[in-house]
C-alpha positions, 0 to 999 in steps of 0.5 A: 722919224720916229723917237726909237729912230733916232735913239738908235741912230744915236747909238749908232754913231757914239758906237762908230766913233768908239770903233774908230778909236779902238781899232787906231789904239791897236798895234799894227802886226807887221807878220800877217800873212807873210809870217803865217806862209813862213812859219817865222816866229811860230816857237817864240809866241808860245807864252804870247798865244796863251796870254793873249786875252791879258793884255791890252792888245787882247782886251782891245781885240775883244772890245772890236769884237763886241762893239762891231756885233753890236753896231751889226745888230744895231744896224739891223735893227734901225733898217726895221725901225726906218 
């Protein structure tokens, strides 16, 4: 094993548990697909919808975003490495 390795491996892991955090420290969205098929709520989530990347709930989906991009690039990069 080389030193790029296991620095890798590393960075991999701290970044699983951080994902892991993020993704429990998300509020669970009960309309899902049910909400989508009945249109229900569609009118009141206006000022939600433009506001969305404000909130904590926002900044959290983003962080999930970047962090499982990074953990796939990663990922990647660790299969060339070993």
């Amino acid at each position: 094993m080389s030193i790029g390795y296991i620095i890798v491996s590393a960075i991999i892991l701290i970044l699983c548990v951080a994902l892991i955090g993020i993704i429990l420290m998300q509020s669970k969205n009960a309309s899902g697909l049910t909400g989508a098929i009945s249109g229900m709520g569609s009118a009141g989530n206006a000022y939600w919808d433009k506001n969305k990347g404000r909130s904590l709930e926002g900044q959290l989906n983003k962080y999930t975003k970047i962090i499982a991009g990074i953990l796939f690039v990663l990922i990647l990069c660790i299969k060339f490495l070993g």
